[in-house]
DRENDO-1510 file (C-alpha; in Angstrom, 1 decimal, always signed):
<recs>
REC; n; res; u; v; w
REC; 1; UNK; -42.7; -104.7; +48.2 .
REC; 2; UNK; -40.9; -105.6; +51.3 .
REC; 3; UNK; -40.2; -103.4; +53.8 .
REC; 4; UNK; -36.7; -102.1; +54.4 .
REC; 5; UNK; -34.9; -105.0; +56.7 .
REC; 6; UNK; -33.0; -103.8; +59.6 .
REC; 7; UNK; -29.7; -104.7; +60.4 .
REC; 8; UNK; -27.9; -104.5; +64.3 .
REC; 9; UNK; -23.9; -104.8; +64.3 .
REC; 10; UNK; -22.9; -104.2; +68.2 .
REC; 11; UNK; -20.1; -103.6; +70.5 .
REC; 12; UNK; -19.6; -102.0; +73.7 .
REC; 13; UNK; -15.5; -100.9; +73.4 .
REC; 14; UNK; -15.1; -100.9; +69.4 .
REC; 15; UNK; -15.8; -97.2; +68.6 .
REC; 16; UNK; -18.4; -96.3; +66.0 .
REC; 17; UNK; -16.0; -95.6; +63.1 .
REC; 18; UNK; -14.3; -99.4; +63.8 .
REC; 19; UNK; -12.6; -100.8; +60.6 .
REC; 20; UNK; -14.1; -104.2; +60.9 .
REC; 21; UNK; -17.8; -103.3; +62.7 .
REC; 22; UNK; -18.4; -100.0; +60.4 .
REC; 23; UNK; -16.2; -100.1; +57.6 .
REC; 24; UNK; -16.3; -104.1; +56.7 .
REC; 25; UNK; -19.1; -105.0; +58.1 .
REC; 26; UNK; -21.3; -102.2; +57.8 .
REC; 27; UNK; -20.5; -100.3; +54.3 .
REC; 28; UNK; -20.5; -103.8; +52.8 .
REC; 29; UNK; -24.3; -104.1; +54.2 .
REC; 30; UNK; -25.5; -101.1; +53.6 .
REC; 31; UNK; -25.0; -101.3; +49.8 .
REC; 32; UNK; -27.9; -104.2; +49.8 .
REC; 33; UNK; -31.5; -102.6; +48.4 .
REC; 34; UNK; -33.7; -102.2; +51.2 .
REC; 35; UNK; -31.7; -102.6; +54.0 .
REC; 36; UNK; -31.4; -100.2; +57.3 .
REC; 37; UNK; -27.9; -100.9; +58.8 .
REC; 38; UNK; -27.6; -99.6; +62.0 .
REC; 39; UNK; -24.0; -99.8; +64.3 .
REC; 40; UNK; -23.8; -99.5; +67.8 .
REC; 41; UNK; -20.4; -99.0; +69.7 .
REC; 42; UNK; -18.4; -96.6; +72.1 .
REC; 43; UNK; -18.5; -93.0; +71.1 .
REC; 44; UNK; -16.6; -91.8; +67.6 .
REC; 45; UNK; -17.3; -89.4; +64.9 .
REC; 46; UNK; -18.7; -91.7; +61.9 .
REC; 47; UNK; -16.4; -91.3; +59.0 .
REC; 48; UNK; -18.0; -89.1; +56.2 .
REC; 49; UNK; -19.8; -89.7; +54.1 .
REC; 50; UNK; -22.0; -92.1; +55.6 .
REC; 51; UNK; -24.7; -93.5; +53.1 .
REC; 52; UNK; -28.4; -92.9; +54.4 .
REC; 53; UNK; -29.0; -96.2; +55.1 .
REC; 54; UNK; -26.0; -96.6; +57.7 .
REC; 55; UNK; -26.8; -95.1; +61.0 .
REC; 56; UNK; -24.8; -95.1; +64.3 .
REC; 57; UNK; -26.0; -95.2; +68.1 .
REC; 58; UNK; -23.5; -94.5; +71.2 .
REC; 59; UNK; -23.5; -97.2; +73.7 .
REC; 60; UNK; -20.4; -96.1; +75.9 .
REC; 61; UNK; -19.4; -92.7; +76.1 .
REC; 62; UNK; -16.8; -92.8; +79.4 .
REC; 63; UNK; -14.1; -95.5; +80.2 .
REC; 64; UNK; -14.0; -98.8; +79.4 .
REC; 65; UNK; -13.6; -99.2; +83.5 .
REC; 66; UNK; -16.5; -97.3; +84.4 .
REC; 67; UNK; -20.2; -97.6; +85.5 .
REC; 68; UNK; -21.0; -96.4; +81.5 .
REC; 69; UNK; -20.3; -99.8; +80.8 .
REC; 70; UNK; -22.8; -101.5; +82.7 .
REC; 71; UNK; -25.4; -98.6; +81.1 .
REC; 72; UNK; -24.1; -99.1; +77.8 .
REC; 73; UNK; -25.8; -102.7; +78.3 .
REC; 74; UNK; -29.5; -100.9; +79.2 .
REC; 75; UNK; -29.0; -98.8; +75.8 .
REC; 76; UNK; -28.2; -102.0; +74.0 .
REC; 77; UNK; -31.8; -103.7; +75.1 .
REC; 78; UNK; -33.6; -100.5; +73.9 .
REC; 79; UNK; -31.7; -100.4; +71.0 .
REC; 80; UNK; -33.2; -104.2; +70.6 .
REC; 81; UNK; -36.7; -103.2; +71.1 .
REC; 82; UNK; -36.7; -100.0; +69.8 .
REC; 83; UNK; -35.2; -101.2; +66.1 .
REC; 84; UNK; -36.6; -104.8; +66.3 .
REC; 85; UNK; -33.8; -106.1; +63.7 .
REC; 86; UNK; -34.2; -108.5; +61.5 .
REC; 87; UNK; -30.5; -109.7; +62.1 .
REC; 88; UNK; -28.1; -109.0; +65.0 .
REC; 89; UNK; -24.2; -109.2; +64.4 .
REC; 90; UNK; -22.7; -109.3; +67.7 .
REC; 91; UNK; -18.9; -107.9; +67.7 .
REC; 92; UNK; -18.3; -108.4; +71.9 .
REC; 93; UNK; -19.1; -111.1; +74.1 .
REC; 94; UNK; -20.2; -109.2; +76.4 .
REC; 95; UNK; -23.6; -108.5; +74.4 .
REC; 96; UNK; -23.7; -112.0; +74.5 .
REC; 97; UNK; -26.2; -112.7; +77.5 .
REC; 98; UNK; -28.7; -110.1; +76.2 .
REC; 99; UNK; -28.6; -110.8; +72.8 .
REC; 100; UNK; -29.9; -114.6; +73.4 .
REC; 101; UNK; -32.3; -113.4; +76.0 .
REC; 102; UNK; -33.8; -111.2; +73.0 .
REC; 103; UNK; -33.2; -114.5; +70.7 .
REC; 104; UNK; -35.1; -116.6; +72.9 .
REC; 105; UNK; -38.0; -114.0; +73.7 .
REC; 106; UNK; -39.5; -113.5; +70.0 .
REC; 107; UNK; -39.8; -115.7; +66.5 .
REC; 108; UNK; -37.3; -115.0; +63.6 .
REC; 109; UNK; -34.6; -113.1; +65.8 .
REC; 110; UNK; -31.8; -113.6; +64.3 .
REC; 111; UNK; -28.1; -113.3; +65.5 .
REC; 112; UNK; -24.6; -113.8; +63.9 .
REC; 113; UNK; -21.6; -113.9; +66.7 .
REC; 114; UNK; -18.3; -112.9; +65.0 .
REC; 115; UNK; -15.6; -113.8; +66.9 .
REC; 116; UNK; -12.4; -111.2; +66.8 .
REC; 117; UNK; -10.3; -112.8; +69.3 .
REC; 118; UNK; -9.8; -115.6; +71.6 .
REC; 119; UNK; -11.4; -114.2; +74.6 .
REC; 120; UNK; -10.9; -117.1; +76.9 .
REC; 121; UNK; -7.2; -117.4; +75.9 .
REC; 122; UNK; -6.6; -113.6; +76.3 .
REC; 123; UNK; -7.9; -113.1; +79.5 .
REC; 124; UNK; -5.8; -116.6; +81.0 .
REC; 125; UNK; -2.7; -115.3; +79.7 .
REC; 126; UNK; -2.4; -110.9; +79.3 .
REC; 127; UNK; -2.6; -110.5; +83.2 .
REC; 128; UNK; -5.1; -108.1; +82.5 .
REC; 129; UNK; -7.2; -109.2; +85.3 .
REC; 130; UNK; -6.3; -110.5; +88.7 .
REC; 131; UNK; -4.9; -113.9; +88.6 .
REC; 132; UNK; -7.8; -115.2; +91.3 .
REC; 133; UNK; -10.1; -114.3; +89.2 .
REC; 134; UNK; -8.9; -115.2; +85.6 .
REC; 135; UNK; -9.7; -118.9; +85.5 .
REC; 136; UNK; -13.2; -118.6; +86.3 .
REC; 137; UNK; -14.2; -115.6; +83.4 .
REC; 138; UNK; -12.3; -117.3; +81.0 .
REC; 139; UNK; -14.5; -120.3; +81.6 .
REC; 140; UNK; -17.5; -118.0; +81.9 .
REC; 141; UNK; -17.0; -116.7; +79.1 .
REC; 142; UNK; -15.9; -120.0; +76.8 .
REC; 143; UNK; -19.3; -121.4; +78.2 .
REC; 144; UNK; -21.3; -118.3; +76.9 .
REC; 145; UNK; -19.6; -118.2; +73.7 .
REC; 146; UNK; -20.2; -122.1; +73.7 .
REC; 147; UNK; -24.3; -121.1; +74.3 .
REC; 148; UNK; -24.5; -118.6; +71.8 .
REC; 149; UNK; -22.8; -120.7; +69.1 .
REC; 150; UNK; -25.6; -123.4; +69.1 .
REC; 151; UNK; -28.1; -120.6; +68.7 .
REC; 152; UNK; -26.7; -118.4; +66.1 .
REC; 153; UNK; -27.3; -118.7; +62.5 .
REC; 154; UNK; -23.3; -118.6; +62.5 .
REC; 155; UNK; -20.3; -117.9; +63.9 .
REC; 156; UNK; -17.6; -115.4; +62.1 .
REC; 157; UNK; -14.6; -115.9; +62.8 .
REC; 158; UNK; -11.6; -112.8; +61.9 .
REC; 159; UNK; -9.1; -115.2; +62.0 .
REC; 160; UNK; -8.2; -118.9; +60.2 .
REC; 161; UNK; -6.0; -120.2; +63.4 .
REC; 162; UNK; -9.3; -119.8; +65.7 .
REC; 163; UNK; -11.1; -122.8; +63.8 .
REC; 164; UNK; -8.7; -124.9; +65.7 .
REC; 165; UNK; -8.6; -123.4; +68.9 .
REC; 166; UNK; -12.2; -123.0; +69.5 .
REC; 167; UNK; -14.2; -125.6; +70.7 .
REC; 168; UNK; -17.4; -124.4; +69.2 .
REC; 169; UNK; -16.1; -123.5; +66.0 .
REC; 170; UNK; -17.9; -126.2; +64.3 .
REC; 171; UNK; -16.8; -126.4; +60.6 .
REC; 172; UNK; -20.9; -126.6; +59.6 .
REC; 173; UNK; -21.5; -123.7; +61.8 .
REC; 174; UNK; -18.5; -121.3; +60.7 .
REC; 175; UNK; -17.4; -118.8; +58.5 .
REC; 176; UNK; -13.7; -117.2; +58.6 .
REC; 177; UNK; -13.6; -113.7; +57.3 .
REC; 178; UNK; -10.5; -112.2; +58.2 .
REC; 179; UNK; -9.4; -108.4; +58.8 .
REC; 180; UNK; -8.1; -107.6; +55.4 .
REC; 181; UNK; -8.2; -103.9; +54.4 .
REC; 182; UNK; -11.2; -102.1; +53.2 .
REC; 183; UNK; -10.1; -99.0; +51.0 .
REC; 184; UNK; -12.5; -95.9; +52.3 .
REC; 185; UNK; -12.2; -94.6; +48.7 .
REC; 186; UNK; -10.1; -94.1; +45.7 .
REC; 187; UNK; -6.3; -95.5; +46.7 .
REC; 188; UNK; -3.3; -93.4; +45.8 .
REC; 189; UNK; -1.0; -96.8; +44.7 .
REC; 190; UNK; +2.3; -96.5; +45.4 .
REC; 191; UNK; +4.4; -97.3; +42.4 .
REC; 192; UNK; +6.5; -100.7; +42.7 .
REC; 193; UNK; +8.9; -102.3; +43.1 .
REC; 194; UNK; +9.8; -100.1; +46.1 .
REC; 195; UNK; +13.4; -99.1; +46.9 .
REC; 196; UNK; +14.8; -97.6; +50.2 .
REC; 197; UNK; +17.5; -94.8; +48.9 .
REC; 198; UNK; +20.7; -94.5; +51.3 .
REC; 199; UNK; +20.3; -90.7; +51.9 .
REC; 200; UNK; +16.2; -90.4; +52.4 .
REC; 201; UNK; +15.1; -89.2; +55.6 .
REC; 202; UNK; +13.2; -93.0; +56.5 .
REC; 203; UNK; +9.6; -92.6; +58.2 .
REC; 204; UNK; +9.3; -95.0; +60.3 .
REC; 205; UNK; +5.9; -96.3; +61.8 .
REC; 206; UNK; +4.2; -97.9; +64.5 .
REC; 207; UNK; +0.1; -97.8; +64.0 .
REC; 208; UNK; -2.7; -99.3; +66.0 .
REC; 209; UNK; -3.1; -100.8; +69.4 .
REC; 210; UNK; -0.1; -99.1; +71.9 .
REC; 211; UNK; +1.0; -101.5; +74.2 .
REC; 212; UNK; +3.9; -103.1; +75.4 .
REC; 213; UNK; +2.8; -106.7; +74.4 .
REC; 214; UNK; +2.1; -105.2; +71.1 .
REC; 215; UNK; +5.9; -104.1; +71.2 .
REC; 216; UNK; +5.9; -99.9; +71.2 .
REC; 217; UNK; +8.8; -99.8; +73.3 .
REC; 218; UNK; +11.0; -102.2; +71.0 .
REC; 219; UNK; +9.9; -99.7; +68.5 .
REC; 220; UNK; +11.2; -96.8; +70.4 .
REC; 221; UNK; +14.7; -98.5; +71.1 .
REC; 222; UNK; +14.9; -99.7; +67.5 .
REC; 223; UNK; +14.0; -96.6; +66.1 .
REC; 224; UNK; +16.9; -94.7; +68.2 .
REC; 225; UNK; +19.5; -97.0; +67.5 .
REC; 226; UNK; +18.9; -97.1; +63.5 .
REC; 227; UNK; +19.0; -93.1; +63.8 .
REC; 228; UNK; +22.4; -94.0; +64.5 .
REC; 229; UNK; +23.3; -95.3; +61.3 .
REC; 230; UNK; +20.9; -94.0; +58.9 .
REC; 231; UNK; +20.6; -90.2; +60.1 .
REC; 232; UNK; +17.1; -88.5; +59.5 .
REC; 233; UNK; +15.2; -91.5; +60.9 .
REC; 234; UNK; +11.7; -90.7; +62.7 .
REC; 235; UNK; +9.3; -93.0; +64.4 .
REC; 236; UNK; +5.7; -92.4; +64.0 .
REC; 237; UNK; +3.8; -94.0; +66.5 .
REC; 238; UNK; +0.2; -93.3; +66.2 .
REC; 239; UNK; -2.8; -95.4; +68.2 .
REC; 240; UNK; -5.2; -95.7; +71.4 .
REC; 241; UNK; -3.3; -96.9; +74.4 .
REC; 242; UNK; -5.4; -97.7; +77.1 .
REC; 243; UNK; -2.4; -97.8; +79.9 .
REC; 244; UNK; -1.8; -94.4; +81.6 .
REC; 245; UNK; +1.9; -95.6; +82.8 .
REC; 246; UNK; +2.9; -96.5; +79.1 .
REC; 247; UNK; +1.3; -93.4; +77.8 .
REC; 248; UNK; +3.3; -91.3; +80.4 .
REC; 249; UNK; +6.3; -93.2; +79.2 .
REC; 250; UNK; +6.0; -92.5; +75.6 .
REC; 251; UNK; +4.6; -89.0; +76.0 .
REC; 252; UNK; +8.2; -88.5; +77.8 .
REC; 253; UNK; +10.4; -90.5; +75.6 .
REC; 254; UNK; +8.7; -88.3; +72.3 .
REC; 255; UNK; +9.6; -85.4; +74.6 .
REC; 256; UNK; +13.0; -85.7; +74.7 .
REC; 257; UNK; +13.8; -87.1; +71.6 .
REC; 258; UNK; +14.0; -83.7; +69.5 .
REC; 259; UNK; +11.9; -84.8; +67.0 .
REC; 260; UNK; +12.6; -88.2; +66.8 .
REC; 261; UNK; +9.6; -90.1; +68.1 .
REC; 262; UNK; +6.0; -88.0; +67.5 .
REC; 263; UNK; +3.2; -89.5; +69.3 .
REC; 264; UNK; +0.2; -89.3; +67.8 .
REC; 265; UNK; -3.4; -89.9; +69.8 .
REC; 266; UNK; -2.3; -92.3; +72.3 .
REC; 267; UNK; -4.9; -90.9; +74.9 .
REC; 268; UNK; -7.9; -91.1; +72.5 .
REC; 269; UNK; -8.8; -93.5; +69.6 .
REC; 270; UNK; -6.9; -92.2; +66.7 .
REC; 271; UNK; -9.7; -92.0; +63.5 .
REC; 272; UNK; -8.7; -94.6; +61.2 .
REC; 273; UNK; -8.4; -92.0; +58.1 .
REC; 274; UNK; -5.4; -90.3; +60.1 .
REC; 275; UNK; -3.7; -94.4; +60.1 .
REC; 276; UNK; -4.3; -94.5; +56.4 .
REC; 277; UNK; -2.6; -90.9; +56.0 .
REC; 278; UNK; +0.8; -92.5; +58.6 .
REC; 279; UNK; +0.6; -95.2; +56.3 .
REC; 280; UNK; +0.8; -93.4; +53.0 .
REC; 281; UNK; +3.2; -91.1; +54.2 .
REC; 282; UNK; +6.2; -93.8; +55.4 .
REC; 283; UNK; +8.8; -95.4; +54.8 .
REC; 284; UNK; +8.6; -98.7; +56.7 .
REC; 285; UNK; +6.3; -100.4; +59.1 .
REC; 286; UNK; +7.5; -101.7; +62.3 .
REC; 287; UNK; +5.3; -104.8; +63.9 .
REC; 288; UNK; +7.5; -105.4; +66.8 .
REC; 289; UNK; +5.1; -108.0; +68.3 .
REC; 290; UNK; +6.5; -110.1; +71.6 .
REC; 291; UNK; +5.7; -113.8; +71.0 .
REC; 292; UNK; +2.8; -114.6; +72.5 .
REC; 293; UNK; +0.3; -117.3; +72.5 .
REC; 294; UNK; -3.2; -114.6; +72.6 .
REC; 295; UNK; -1.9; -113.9; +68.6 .
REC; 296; UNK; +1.2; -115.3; +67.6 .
REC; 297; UNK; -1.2; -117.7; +65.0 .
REC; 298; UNK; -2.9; -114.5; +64.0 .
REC; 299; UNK; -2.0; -112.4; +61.3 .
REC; 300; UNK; -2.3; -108.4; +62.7 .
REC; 301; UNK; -4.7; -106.1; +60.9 .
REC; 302; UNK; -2.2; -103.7; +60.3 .
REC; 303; UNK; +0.1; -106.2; +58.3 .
REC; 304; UNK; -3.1; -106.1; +55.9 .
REC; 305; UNK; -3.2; -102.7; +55.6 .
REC; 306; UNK; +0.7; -102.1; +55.1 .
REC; 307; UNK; +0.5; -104.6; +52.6 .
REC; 308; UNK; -2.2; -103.1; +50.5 .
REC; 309; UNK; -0.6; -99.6; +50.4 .
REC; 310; UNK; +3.2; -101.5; +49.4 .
REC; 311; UNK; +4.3; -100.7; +52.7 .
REC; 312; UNK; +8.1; -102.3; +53.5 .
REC; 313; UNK; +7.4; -104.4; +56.7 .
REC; 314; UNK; +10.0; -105.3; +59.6 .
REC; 315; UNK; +8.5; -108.7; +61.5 .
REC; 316; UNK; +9.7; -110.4; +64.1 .
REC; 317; UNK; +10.7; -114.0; +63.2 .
REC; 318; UNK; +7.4; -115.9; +63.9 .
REC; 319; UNK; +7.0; -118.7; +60.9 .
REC; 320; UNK; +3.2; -117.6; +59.7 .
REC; 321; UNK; +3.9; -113.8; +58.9 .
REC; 322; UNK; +7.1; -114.7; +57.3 .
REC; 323; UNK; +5.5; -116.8; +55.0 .
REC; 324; UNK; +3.4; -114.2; +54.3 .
REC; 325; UNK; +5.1; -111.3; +53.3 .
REC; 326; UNK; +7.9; -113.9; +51.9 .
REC; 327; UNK; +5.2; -114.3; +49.4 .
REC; 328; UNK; +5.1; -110.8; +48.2 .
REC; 329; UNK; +8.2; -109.9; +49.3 .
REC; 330; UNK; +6.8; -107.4; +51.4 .
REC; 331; UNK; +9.4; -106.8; +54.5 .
REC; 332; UNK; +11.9; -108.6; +56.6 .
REC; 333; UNK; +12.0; -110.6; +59.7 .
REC; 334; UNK; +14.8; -109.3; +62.8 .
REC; 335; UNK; +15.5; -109.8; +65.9 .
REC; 336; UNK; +14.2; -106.6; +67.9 .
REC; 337; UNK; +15.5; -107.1; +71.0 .
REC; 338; UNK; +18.9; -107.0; +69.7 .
REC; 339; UNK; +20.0; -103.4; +68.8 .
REC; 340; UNK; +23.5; -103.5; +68.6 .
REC; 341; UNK; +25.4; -101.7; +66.0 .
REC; 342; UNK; +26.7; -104.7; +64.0 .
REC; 343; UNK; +23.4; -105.9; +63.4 .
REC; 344; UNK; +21.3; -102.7; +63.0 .
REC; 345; UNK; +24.3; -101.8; +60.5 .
REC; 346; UNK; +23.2; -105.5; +58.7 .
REC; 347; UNK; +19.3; -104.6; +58.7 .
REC; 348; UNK; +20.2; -101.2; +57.0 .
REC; 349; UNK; +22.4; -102.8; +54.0 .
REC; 350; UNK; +19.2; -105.4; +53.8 .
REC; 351; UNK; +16.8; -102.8; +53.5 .
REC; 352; UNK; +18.7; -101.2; +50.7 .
REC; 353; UNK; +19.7; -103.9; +48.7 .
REC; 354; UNK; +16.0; -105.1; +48.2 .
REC; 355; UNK; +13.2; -104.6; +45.9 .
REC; 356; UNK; +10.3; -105.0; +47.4 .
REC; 357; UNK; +6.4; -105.5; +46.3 .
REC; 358; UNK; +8.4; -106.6; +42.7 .
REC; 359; UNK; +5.2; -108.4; +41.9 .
REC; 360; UNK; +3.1; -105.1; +42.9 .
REC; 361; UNK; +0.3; -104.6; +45.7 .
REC; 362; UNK; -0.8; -108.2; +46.6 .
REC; 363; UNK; -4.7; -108.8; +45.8 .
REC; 364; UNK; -5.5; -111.2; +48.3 .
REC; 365; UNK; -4.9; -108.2; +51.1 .
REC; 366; UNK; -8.1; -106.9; +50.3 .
REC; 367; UNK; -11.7; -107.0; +51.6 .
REC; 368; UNK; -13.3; -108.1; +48.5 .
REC; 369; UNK; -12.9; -111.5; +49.4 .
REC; 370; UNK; -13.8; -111.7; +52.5 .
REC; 371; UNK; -16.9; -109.5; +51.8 .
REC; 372; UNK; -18.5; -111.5; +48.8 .
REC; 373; UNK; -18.5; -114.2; +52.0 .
REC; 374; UNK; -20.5; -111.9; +54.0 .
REC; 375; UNK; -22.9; -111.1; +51.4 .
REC; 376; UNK; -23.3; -115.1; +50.3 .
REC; 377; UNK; -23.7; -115.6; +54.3 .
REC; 378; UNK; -26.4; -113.0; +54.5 .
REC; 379; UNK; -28.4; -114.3; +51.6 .
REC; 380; UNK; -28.6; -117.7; +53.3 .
REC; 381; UNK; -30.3; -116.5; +56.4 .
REC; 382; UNK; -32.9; -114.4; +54.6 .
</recs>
């Protein structure tokens, strides 16, 4: 009998309880006989239950802009030698450098890249880092990323626009799994076709990533001028935000708004169980996105997951997710920057006079897909 083969999936800022690192990747590895699956990542409860064979290892515990994140690197090589995997799947760039210094030290180590966003692009254009500095890391980077593709077994990629964008995204040396939603058990459908009634208090929600490129403000203003006609309305917004100015913002706007706006995490990763509950418990989702060329070819996780749970969507008017709730009838596309009356008083009669989901919860929104791919992808590299 072979011994049990060990299995690495790393990051340094995706917490431990991640929905692609922990939930995708690793519950759909961890049901393979003989297999140790072990996920490392920045500091988070690991959902329960966690199968026996799934373990989890903190590499960051402080801030993302903190000396822990040069340690977390250290724990990451003696997570390396200590386990001596079989197979690495590395979620972060970062984890790049060592992981091939570990490839190139020792036969039969094995590593998978998955790529979960255009790193050089993002850091070129968010203005996240100083503008004398951005050209040369997103070059550094594109040339690691370019390295460690001609030694991996593959590359992963979460999303189908990044074939084209990437350089070394070699059709022969890639795979495309994208972020659909993983059910963490038994789903509590919700019947369709789905109606929005006139007089029903309407949830609305805002989930995930809190930012302002990600639109939580447009939220906030749409939110208070559709209270206006449709009395009773509330805006969820639940998330991580990693910007202390916004957060002080929104903790002040929820504040004042008598109920209006609830905040929920916004300091701290949110666990992904309390999303789901947001989720099951609203009306309609808002993904008030500004157009922008780090994801405007990508299709959000989050418009998975309101999918799968029959979730009415509001979209801004970008061609790709149109097409793709248009499919399923699924939502709506407007115009979130403009919040006066005459057209918030046309997206209300909209949202009432359609049926939506009339075909039920969409199948292709699901992992299942994605994670026979994975398994087929792992069997080849035995």
């Amino acid at each position: 009998m072979q011994p049990p083969r060990t299995i690495l999936l790393a990051s340094v800022l995706k917490p431990l309880d991640d929905t692609r690192m922990y939930e995708k990747f690793g519950r759909t590895l961890a049901r393979l006989p003989q297999v140790q699956v072990h996920v490392a990542g920045r500091q988070a409860p690991a959902p329960q239950p966690k199968p026996a064979n799934l373990h989890t290892h903190s590499l960051l515990a402080g801030s993302r802009l903190s000396w822990a994140r040069l340690r977390a690197q250290g724990r990451y090589w003696q997570l390396l030698r200590r386990l001596r995997p079989g197979l690495v799947v590395v979620h972060a760039p970062e984890l790049l450098p060592l992981t091939l210094l570990w490839h190139w030290l020792g036969k039969e180590r094995r590593f998978v890249y998955d790529v979960q966003e255009n790193f050089a692009l993002n850091i070129r254009t968010q203005h996240v880092y100083p503008a004398a500095v951005r050209g040369l890391l997103a070059t550094a980077v594109r040339g690691l990323e370019t390295l460690a593709a001609t030694a991996a077994e593959k590359v992963i990629l979460a999303e189908e626009s990044y074939a084209e964008e990437l350089p070394f995204a070699t059709p022969a040396r890639t795979l495309i799994l994208e972020n659909k939603y993983q059910p963490p058990g038994p789903e509590l459908l919700r019947s369709t076709p789905v109606h929005l009634a006139p007089n029903q208090p309407l949830e609305l929600l805002y989930s995930g990533t809190i930012s302002e490129l990600n639109g939580v403000l447009a939220a906030v203003e749409f939110a208070r001028a559709l209270r206006l006609v449709w009395p009773g309305t509330r805006l969820t917004i639940i998330g991580f935000c990693q910007h202390p100015a916004l957060l002080t913002q929104l903790q002040a706007l929820a504040a004042e708004s008598g109920g209006a706006v609830e905040l929920v995490g916004g300091a701290e990763p949110v666990p992904h169980g309390r999303i789901i509950q947001a989720i099951r418990r609203s009306h309609l989702g808002l993904l008030p996105y500004r157009e922008h060329p780090s994801f405007w070819r990508c299709v959000p996780t989050k418009l998975f997951e309101y999918l799968a749970h029959a979730l009415p969507v509001l979209i801004p008017r970008n061609p790709l997710w149109q097409q793709f709730i248009a499919q399923h009838q699924a939502g709506l596309a407007v115009d979130f920057a403009d919040t006066s009356s005459a057209t918030i008083e046309q997206v209300k009669n909209d949202l009432l006079r359609h049926a939506f989901y009339s075909q039920g919860v969409p199948a292709e929104v699901f992992w299942h897909s994605e994670e026979q791919k994975l398994l087929a992808l792992l069997d080849s590299i035995r």
